[in-house]
C-alpha positions in Angstrom: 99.4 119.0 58.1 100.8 117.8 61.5 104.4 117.5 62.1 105.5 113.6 62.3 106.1 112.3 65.6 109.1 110.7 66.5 110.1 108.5 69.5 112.7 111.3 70.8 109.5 113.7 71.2 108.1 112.0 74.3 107.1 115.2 76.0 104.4 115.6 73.1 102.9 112.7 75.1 100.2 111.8 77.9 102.8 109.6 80.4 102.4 107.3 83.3 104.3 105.4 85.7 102.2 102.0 86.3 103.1 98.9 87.5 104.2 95.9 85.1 103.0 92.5 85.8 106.0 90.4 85.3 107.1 86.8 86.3 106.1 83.3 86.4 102.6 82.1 86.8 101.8 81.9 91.2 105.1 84.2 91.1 104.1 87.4 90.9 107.0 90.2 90.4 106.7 94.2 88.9 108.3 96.0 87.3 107.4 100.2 87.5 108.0 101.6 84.2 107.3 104.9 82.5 104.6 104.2 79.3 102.6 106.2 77.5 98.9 106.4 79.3 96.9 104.8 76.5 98.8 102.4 75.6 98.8 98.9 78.4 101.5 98.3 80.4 101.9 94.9 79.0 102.2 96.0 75.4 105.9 96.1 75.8 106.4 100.3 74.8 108.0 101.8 78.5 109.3 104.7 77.9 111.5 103.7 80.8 111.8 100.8 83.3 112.0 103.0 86.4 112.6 100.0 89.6 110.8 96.6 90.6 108.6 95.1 93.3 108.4 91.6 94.6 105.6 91.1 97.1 106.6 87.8 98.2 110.0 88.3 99.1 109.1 92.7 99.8 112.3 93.5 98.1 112.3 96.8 95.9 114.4 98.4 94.1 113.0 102.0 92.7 115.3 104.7 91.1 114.1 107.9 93.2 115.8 110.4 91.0 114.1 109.2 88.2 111.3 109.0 89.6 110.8 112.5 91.2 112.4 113.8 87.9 109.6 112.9 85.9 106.9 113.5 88.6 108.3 116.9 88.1 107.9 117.1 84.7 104.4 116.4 84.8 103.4 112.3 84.7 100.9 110.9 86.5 101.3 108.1 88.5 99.1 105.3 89.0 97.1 104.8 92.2 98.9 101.4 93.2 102.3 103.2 91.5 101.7 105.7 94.3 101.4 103.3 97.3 104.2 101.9 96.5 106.1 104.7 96.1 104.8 106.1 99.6 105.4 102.8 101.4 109.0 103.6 100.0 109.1 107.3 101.3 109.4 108.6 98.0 106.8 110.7 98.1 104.1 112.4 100.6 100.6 112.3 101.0 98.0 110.1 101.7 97.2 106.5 100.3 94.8 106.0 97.9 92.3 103.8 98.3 92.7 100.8 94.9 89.5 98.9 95.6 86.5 99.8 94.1 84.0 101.0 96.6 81.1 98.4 97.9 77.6 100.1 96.9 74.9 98.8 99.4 72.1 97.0 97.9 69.2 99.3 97.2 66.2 98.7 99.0 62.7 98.8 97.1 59.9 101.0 98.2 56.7 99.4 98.7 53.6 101.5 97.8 
C-alpha cells in the first residue's frame, strides 16, 4: 500500500521551472513558475510563480533567491527557462540552443 500523497510533500515530486504563456492575444507576456514536470504549464498547478518576462517591453522581474534555492534542491530548468535566466546573470554556463536542428535532405543513391 503506498502512503497518500499530499500537496505539502512536493519533494516526492519530478519539478521544473518553465515558462508560462500568459497575456492577451499578439501580447505575449510569461510568467516562470515552479510546476510539476508532467503536468503543462498551462494547466494552472505552479508549485510557485517564481518572476515574469515581457519581450516586448524586455522588462523582468525574477526572484533570484528562489530561484537558485530550488536549483539547489534539485529542479530542472527548462531550456528557454535557462536563457532567460542567463541573459539575467542568474546563472552560468552556456546557452542552449531551443530550435530544433535542420536535418539536410538525404540524397538518393543511384545504382
Amino acid at each position: 500500500m503506498t502512503p497518500p500523497l499530499y500537496f505539502d510533500t512536493i519533494f516526492l515530486l519530478m519539478l521544473k521551472i518553465r515558462l508560462q504563456r500568459v497575456g492577451k492575444r499578439n501580447e505575449p507576456s510569461f510568467r516562470l513558475i515552479l510546476v510539476e514536470s508532467k503536468r503543462a504549464a498551462k494547466g494552472g498547478h505552479a508549485q510557485e510563480v517564481l518572476g515574469s518576462h515581457n519581450f516586448r517591453k524586455d522588462g523582468t522581474i525574477i526572484n533570484k533567491d528562489r530561484v537558485l534555492y530550488w536549483m539547489s534542491q534539485g529542479v530542472q530548468v527548462s531550456d528557454t527557462a535557462f536563457n532567460l535566466l542567463l541573459a539575467n546573470k542568474i546563472v552560468e554556463g552556456k546557452k542552449k540552443n531551443v530550435l530544433p536542428k535542420k536535418t539536410p535532405p538525404k540524397k538518393e543513391k543511384s545504382a
